[in-house]
C-alpha positions as CSV (number, residue, x, y, z in Angstrom):
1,X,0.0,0.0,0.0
2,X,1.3,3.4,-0.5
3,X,1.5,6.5,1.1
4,X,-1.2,7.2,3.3
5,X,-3.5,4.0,2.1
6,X,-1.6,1.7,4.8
7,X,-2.7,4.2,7.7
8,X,-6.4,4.5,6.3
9,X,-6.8,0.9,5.8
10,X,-6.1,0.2,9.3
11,X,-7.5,3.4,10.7
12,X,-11.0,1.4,9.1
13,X,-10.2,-1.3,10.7
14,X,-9.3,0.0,14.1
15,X,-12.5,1.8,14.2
16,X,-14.5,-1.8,13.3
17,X,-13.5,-2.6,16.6
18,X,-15.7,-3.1,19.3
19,X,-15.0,-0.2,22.4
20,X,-12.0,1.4,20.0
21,X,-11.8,4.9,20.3
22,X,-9.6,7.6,18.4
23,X,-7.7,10.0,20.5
24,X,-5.0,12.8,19.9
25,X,-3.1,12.7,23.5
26,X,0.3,13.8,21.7
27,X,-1.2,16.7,19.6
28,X,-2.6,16.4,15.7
29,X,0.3,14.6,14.5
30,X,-0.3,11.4,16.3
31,X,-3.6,9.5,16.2
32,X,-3.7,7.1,19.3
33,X,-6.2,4.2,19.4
34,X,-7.2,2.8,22.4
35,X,-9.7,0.4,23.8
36,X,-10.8,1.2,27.4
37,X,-8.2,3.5,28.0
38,X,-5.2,1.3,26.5
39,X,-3.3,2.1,23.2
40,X,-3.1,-0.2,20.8
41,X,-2.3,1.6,17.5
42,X,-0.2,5.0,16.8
43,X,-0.3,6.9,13.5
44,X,2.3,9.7,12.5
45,X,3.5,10.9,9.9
46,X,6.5,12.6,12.4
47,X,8.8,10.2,10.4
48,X,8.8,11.6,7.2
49,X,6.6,9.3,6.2
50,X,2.9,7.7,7.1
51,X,3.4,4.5,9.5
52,X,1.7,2.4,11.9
53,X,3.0,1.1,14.9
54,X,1.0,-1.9,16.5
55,X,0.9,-4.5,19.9
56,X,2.3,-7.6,18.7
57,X,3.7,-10.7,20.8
58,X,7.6,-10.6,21.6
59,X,8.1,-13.7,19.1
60,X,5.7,-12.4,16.7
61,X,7.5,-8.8,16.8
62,X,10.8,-10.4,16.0
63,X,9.3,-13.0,13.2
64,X,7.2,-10.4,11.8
65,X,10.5,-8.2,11.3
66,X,12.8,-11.2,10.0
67,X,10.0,-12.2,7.3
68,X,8.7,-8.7,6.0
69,X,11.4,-5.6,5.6
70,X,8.2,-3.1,5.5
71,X,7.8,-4.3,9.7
72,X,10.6,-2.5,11.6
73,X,11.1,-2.0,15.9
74,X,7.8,0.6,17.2
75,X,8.5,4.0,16.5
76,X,9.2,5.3,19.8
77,X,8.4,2.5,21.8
78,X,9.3,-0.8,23.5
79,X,10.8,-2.7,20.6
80,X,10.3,-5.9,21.8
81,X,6.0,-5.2,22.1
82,X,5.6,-2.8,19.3
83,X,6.1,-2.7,15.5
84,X,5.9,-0.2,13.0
85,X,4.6,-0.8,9.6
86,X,6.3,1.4,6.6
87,X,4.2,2.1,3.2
88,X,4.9,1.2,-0.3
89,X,6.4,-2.1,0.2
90,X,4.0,-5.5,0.0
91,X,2.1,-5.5,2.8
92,X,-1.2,-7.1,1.9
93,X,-4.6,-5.1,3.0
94,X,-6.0,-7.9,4.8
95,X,-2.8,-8.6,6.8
96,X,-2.5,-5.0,8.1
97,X,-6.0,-5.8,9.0
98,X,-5.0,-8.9,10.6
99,X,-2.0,-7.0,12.7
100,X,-4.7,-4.4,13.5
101,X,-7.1,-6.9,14.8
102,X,-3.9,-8.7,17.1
103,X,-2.8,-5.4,18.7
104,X,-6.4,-5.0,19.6
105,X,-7.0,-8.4,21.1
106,X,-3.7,-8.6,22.4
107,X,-4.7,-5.5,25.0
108,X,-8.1,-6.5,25.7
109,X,-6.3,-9.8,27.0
110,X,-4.7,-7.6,29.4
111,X,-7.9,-5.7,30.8
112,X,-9.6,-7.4,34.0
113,X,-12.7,-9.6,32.4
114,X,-15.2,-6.6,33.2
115,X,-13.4,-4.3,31.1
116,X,-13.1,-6.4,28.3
117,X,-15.8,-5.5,25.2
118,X,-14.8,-8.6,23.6
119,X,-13.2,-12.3,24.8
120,X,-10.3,-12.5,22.8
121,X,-10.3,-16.2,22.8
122,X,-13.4,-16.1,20.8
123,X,-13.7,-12.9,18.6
124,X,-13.5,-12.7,14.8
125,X,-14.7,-17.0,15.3
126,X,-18.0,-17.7,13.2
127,X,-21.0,-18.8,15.1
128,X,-23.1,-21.1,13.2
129,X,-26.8,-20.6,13.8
């Protein structure tokens, strides 16, 4: 995706998300999704160029960097937790959608069961009627 595509992409699908808000804590420059009061997307531009930085599991972080040179360390955050995601390389839509979808679950795991708008063991799972 190019340019700014990869940040609207998964701005859609951040805001697909059940309790996911949209908040500017850090000024304009930076759009901060959270759910319940956690971050689990940044958007900047502050780079020079449009990226995404997401949640993802320690050995997901690192595979995730080995296989795909568009995922680098978080922009300005712990590099073991976060990745960013660079444009115009080969990231597929409905990957960046998947990563979206991770970072969310992967901090609703993390809120107390009460908090949670979701159970991340079950979401995104089909329910046949």
């Amino acid at each position: 995706m190019h340019g700014s595509e990869l940040q609207e992409r998964a701005a859609r699908r951040a805001v697909e998300l059940p309790g996911a808000e949209l908040t500017h804590p850090f000024g304009e420059e930076w759009d901060v999704y959270k759910v319940r009061g956690k971050v689990f997307m940044l958007q900047t531009g502050a780079t020079g160029e449009p990226i995404v930085t997401l949640k993802a599991r320690p050995e997901d972080s690192h595979s995730l960097r080995e296989a795909f040179p568009d995922i680098i360390p978080g922009y300005h955050m712990n590099k073991r937790h976060w990745i960013s995601l660079k444009p115009d390389g080969e990231l597929e839509p409905a990957f960046v959608d998947d990563l979206v979808t991770e970072s969310y679950l992967l901090v609703v795991e993390g809120l107390p069961k009460r908090l949670r708008p979701v159970d991340p063991a079950t979401f995104g799972q089909r329910r046949d009627g």
